[in-house]
N, C-alpha and C positions, 0 to 999 in steps of 0.2 A: 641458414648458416648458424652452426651451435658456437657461442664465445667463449673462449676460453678465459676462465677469472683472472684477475691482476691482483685478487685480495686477497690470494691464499694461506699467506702466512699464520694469521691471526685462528683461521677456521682450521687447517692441520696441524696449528699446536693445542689448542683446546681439543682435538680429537684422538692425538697420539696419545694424551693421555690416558684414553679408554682402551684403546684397542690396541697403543704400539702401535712404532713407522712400518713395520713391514705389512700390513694390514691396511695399509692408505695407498692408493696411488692416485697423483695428480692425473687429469685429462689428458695432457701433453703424454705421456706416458703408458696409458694403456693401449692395447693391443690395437691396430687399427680396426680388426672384424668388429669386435666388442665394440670400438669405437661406431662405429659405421649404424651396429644395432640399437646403440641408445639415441644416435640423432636422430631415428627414424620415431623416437617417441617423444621428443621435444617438441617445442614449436620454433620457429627459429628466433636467431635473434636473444633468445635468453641464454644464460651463465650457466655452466655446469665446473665446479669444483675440484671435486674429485668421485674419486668411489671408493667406498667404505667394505671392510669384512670384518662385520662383529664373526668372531669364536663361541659363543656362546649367549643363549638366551639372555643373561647378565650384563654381557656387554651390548649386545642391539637395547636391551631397555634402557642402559646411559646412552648410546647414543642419539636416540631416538630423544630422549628426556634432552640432549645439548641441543639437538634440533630443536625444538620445541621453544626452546627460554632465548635460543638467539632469533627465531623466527625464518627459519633455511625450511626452504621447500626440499623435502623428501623424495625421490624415485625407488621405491622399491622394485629391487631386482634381484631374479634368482642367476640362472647361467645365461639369462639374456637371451633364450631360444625364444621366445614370446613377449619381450618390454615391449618390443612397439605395436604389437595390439591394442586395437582402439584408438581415445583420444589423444590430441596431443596436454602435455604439461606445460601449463604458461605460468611462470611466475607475474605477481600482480605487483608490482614496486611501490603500491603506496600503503598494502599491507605485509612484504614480504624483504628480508633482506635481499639483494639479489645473489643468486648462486644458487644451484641445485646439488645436493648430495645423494648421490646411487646409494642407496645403504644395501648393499649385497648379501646374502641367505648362503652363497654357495660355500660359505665354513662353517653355516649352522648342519650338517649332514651326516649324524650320529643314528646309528639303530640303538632304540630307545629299551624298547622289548618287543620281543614276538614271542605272542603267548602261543604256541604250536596248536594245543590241545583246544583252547577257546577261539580259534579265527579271527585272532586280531594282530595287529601288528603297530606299535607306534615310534613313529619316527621326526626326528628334526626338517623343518620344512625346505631345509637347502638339500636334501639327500636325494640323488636324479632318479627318477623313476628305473631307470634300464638296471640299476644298483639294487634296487630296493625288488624288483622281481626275480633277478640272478641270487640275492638272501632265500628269498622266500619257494623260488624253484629246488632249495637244497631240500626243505619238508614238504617238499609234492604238493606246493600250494601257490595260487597268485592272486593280482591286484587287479581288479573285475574291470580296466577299462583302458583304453585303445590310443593315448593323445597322439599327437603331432608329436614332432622330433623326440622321440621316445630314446634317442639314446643322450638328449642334452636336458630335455625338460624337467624340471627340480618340481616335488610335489607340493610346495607352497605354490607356483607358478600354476601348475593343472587344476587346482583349488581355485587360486584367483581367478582364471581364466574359464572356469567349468567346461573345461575339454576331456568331454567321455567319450568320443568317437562312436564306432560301429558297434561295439559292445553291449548299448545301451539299451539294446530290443532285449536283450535276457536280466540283464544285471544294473536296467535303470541309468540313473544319473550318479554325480562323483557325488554329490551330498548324500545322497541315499547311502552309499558306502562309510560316510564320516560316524565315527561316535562321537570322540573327544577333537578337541582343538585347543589350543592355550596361542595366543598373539598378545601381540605390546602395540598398545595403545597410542596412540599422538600425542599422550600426555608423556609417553615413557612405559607407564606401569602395563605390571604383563595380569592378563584378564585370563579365566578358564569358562570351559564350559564343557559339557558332558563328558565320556569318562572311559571305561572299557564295556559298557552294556548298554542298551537304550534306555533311556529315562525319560518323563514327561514332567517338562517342569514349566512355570510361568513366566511370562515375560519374553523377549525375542530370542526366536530360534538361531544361535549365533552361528552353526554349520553352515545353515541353508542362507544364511544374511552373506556370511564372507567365501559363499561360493558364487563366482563371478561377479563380484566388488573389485574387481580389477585392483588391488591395494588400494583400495580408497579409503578403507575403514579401519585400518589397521597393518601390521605388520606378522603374517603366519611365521609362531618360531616350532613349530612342536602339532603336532595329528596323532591322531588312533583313527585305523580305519579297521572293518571287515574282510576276512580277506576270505579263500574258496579253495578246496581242492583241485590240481591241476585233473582235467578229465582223460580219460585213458586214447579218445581218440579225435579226430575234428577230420572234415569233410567239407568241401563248398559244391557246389552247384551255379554256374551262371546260364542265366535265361538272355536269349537277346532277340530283340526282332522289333515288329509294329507299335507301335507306342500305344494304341487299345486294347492287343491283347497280352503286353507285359503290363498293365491298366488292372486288368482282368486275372490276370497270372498272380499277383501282389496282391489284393483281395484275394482271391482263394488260399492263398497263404497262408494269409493274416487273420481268415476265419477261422482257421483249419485246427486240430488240435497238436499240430508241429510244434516242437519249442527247437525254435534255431535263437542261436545266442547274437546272430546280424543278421540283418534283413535291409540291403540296401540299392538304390535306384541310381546309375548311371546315365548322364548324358550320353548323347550320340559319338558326338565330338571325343569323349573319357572312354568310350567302348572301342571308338579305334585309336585311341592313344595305345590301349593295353591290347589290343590287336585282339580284341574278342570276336569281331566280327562287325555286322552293322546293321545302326537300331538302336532304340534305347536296351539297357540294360539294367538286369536282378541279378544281382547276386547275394547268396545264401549261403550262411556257414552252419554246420551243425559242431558242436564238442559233446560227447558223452560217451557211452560204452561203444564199442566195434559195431556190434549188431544194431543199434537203434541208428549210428549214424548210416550206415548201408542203408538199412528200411527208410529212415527219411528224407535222404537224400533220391533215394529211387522215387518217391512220391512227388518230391518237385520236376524230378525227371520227368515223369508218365505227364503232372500238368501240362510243363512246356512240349510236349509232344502234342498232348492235343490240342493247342492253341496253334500248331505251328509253328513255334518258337527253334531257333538255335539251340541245344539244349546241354552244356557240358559239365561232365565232371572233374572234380580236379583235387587228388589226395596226395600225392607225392610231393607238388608244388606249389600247392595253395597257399601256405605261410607267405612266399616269393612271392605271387598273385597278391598277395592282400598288401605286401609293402610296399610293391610298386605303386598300387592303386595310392596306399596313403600320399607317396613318392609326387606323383603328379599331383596329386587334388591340392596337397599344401605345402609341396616345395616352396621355398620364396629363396629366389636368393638374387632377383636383378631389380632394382631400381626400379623398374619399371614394373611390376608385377602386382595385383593385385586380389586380395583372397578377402572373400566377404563370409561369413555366415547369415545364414538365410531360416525363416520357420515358414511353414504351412499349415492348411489344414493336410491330413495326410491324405484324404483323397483328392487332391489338388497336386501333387506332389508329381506326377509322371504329366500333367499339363503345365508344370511352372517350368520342368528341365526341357521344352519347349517352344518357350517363351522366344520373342524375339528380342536382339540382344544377348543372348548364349548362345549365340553362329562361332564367335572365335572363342568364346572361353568353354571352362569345364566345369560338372556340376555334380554332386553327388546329396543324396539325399537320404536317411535314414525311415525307410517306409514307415515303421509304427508311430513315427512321432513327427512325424515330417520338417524335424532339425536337416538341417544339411548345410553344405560350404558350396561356396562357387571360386572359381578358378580364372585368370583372365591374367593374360601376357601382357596385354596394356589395354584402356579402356578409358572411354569418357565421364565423365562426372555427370553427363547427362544420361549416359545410359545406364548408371548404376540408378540413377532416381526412378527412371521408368521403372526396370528391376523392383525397386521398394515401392513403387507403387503397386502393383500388381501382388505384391506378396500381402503387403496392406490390406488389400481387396478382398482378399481371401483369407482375412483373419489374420494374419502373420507379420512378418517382419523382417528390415534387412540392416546387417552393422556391417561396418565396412571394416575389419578385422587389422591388417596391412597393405600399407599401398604408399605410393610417393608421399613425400609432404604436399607438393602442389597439388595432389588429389582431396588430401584431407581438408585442408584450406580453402576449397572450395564448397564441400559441403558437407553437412552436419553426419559424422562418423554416426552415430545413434540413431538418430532421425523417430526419434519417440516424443511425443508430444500429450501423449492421453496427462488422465487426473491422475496418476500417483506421481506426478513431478513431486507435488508439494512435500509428499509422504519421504520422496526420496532423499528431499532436502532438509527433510526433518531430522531424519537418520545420521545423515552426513552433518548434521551441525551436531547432533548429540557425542558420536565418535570420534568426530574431528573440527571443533569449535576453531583453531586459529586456519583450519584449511591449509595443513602443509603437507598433507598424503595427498600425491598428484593433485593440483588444485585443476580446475578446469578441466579437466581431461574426459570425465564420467559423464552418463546422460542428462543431455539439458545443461551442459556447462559444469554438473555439480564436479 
């Protein structure tokens, strides 16, 4: 149960002065969905206030800075497509006033510059991604990676969250893409770091620190990222069959001297969702000129023929294909639903979508890196642990992404235990000394 404050008076007039009334709404008043999505990242039982929309970098640094001197626990949030990823937020009452303030991004949403000529682009971290590729589609260029609800997701949010998707076999991770960043502090004050060019400098790498820091370290107002010419053509290929010889299929891939920009592994279960047939499942994307995708795509072809594999191709409605697939693997939209991300080693990776315990859910897995998401309509708290035991086993890991609160409450969302706790909490006390950027929420409580 989220409370709704009785002390709001005193907290929305010290904040209308920042931002103006029409910039605040009370709990009682926001939207029920929005509503629905922030209690899914509370814990229960605690106070949320209101939610805030600083206008500009200026105004999130005072309000952040009133947070701060009155001691209110912070939620940052972009469009809410992703707050309740991860832990929950518990206010701590004997260091925190009670009440939580959403400080919201989705009016910081300005195109900052797109430098055409140099491949960059910077932008305010409320600007939704679907925005910010529709800019950049006018100069025959885009934004190298693939998140979850790509038509609400704000790019301060896919930053916090380090949601690269399928992408990431050609064009790496979202930090690899960062130059610049500028965020506002827990203190208030706005911090920079790198710029429109790569640079080596000393002391901590702040891209790669506050990509997936979930807002624990700060508040994203402002990115430079690299961005890439749109390619002239794009082709997939899916393989479906025996789980040895799409085992085998994926290594010969992966050796191969193909550059497919996805390269990824379907459960059983996710291959007849999208009605590809049955079996684990490859699917392979190519983008680049007309002629190389033909040629490379026919070469996955001839593979999955000689394995005996299911072997299709799909140019006309592959885009469709690929949304659906997103559609299924990270839909969330019932209470009951819950979506983990998972690592591996990558040749473990067509043995984990497998596993026992993804009989009713769904699984997809990124071959070169063996990142992936799992899928599951409803599920136990014990069998998510089995799940992270087994990923453990084999080097890896399992976060419990979203899922009921009475899922999370049960057991530890992270479930990371090694030696850089300490290192983590070193971090978090340097960034955020009074702990009012989600407290508790982050690995190990941090």
């Amino acid at each position: 149960m989220i409370v709704i404050s009785q002390e709001n008076t005193f907290n929305i007039q010290e904040l209308e002065t920042i931002v103006g009334k029409d910039n605040i709404s009370l709990w009682e008043n926001i939207d029920p969905t929005k509503q629905q999505q922030i209690s899914q990242a509370i814990a229960p039982d605690n106070t949320i206030n209101c939610i805030i929309y600083p206008e500009t970098q200026a105004q999130l640094s005072d309000v952040v800075a009133c947070c701060a001197k009155n001691n209110w626990v912070i939620l940052p949030c972009g469009s809410g497509s992703k707050v309740n990823w991860g832990g929950l937020v518990k206010v701590d009452p004997t260091s925190h006033h009670q009440g939580i303030i959403v400080v919201s991004s989705d009016r910081l949403n300005r195109l900052i510059e797109h430098a055409v000529g140099d491949l960059t682009v910077t932008v305010e971290g409320g600007m939704k991604y679907a925005e910010l590729q529709a800019t950049l589609a006018k100069a025959g260029q885009f934004l190298a990676f693939d998140p979850a609800y790509p038509e609400t997701a704000t790019i301060g949010g896919i930053i916090a969250t380090a949601d690269t998707g399928s992408l990431r076999q050609r064009y790496r991770g979202v930090r690899d893409m960062l130059l610049g960043i500028s965020f506002v502090r827990s203190d208030g004050k706005i911090a920079k770091a790198g710029g429109r060019v790569v640079k080596n400098v000393a002391g901590y790498d702040l891209m790669k620190l506050f990509t997936g820091a979930y807002g624990t370290l700060g508040i994203i107002s402002q990115v430079t990222f690299r961005v890439y010419p749109i390619q002239e053509a794009s082709g997939t290929v899916v393989l479906v069959g025996e789980k040895n010889n799409i085992a085998q299929a994926t290594q010969t891939l992966l050796s191969s001297a193909l550059t497919p920009v996805a390269v990824d592994l379907l459960s059983s279960n996710l291959v007849e969702q999208l009605d590809l047939g049955k079996g684990v499942g490859l699917i392979v994307r190519f983008q680049t000129i007309i002629d190389s995708v033909e040629e490379q795509s026919n070469r996955v072809l001839e593979v999955g023929d000689k394995l005996g594999l299911n072997s299709t191709r799909y140019q006309d409605y592959e885009a469709e294909l690929w949304e659906k697939l997103k559609q299924k693997i990270l839909h969330s939209q019932e209470n009951t639903e819950v979506i983990c991300k998972i690592g591996v080693m990558p040749n473990k990776a067509v043995e984990t979508l497998n596993k026992p315990g993804l009989e009713t859910g769904l699984g997809l897995i990124h071959a070169g890196v063996g990142l992936g998401e799992l899928h599951f309509n409803s599920v136990t708290p014990e069998t998510i642990i089995e799940l992270r035991r087994w990923c453990e086993s084999v080097g890896g890991f399992l976060t419990v992404l979203a899922a009921p609160l009475e899922v999370k409450e049960k057991l530890d969302v992270w479930g990371y235990n090694q030696n850089a706790l300490d290192l983590m909490r070193g971090i978090k006390q340097k960034f955020d000394p009074k702990n009012i950027l989600k407290p508790h929420s982050f690995v190990g409580g941090i």
